[in-house]
C-alpha positions as CSV (number, residue, x, y, z in Angstrom):
1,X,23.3,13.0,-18.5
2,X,21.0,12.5,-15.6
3,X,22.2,12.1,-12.7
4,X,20.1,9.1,-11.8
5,X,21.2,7.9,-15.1
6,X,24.4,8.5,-14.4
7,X,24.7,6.4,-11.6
8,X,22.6,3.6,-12.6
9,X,25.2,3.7,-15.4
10,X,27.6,3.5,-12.8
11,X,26.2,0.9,-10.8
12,X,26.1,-1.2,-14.7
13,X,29.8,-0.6,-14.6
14,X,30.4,-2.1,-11.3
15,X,27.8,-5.6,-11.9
16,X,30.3,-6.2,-15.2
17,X,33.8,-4.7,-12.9
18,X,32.2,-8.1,-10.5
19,X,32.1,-10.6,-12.9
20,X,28.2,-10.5,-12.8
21,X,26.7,-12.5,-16.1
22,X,25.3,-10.5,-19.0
23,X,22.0,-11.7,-17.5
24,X,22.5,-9.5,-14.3
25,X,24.0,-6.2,-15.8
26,X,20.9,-4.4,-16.4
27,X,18.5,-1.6,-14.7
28,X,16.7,-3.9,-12.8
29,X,20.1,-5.0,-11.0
30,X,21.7,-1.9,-11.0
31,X,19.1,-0.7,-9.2
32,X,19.0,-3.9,-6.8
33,X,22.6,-2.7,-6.0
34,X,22.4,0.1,-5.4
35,X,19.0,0.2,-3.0
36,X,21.8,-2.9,-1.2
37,X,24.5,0.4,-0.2
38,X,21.5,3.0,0.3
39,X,22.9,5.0,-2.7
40,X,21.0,7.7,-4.4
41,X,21.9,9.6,-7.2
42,X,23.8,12.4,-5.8
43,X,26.0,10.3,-3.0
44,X,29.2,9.5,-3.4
45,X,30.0,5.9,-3.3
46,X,31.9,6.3,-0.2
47,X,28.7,6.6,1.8
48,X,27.8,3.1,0.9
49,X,26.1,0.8,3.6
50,X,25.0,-2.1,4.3
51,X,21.0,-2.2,5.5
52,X,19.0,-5.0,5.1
53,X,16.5,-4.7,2.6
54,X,13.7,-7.2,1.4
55,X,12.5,-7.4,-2.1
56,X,9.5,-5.0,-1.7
57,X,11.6,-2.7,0.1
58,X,14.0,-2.6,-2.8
59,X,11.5,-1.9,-5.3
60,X,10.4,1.0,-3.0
61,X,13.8,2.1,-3.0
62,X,14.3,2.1,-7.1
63,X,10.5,4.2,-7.1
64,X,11.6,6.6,-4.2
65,X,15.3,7.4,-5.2
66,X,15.2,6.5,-9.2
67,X,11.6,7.1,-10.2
68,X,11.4,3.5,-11.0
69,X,8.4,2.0,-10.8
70,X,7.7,-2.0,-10.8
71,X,4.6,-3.9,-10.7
72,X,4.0,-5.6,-7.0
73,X,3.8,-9.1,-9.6
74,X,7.6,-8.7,-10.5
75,X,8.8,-9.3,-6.6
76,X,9.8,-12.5,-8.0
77,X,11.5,-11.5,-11.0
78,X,13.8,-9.5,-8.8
79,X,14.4,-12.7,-6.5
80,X,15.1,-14.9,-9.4
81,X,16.8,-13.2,-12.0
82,X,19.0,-10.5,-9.6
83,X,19.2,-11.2,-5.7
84,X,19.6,-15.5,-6.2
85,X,22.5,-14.5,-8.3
86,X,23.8,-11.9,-6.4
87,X,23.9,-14.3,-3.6
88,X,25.6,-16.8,-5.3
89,X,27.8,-14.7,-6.4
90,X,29.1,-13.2,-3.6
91,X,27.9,-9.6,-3.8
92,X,25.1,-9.7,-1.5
93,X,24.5,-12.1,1.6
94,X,20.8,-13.6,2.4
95,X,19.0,-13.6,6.2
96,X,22.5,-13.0,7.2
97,X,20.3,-11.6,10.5
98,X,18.5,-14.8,10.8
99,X,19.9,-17.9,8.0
100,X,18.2,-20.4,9.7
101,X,14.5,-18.6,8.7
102,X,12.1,-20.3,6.4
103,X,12.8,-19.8,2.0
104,X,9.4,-18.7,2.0
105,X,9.5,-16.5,5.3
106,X,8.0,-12.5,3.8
107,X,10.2,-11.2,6.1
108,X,13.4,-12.7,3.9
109,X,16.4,-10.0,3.6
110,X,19.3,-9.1,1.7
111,X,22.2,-7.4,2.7
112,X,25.3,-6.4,0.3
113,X,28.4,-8.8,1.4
114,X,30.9,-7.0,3.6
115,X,34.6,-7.3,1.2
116,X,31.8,-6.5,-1.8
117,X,30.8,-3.0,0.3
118,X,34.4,-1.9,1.3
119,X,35.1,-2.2,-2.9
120,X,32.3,-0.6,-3.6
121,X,33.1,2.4,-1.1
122,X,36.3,3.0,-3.5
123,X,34.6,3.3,-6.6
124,X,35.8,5.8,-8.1
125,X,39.2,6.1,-6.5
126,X,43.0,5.1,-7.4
127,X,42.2,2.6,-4.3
């Protein structure tokens, strides 16, 4: 297998090890999680971290490190259908730079949730 299959396969893994609804646990949102830890194919999951990344940078992300390319017009589907639940969920955290700026603001941000990243960094592991 691919290694960039691999790990989105990996990534899949982890969305259903979290609890994440059938609705979240595909490409789209493995990816998502991923670009949230800055982890490419060939990492190890211990090198997880946490930037903060907007939705276009996240699509960049997927293109850059996956070869996944998304129209500019799906920015929203990612909001909607990935990083809202992630949020509520618990896996990833929103503005946590800045709550108090505006829904609408373009420079909105996501950043994975700190007790979600030290899991993740043990993917893999006995631990």
């Amino acid at each position: 297998m691919d290694p960039r299959e691999k790990r989105i396969a990996e990534a899949l893994r982890v969305l259903a090890d979290l609890g994440m609804p059938a609705a979240q646990r595909n490409e789209r949102s493995a990816l998502c999680l991923l670009a949230l830890v800055g982890l490419n194919a060939r990492s190890p999951w211990s090198d997880c971290n946490s930037p903060l990344m907007g939705i276009t940078p996240i699509m960049a992300w997927a293109r850059e490190h996956f070869a996944k390319e998304y129209a500019p017009n799906t920015r929203e589907t990612f909001r909607r259908q990935t990083m809202h639940q992630f949020v509520q969920g618990g896996v990833a955290l929103y503005n946590p730079d800045k709550p108090d700026r505006p829904v609408n603001s373009p420079h909105a941000v996501y950043q994975i949730e700190p007790t979600c990243l030290t899991v993740l960094r043990s993917f893999g592991t006995d631990g």
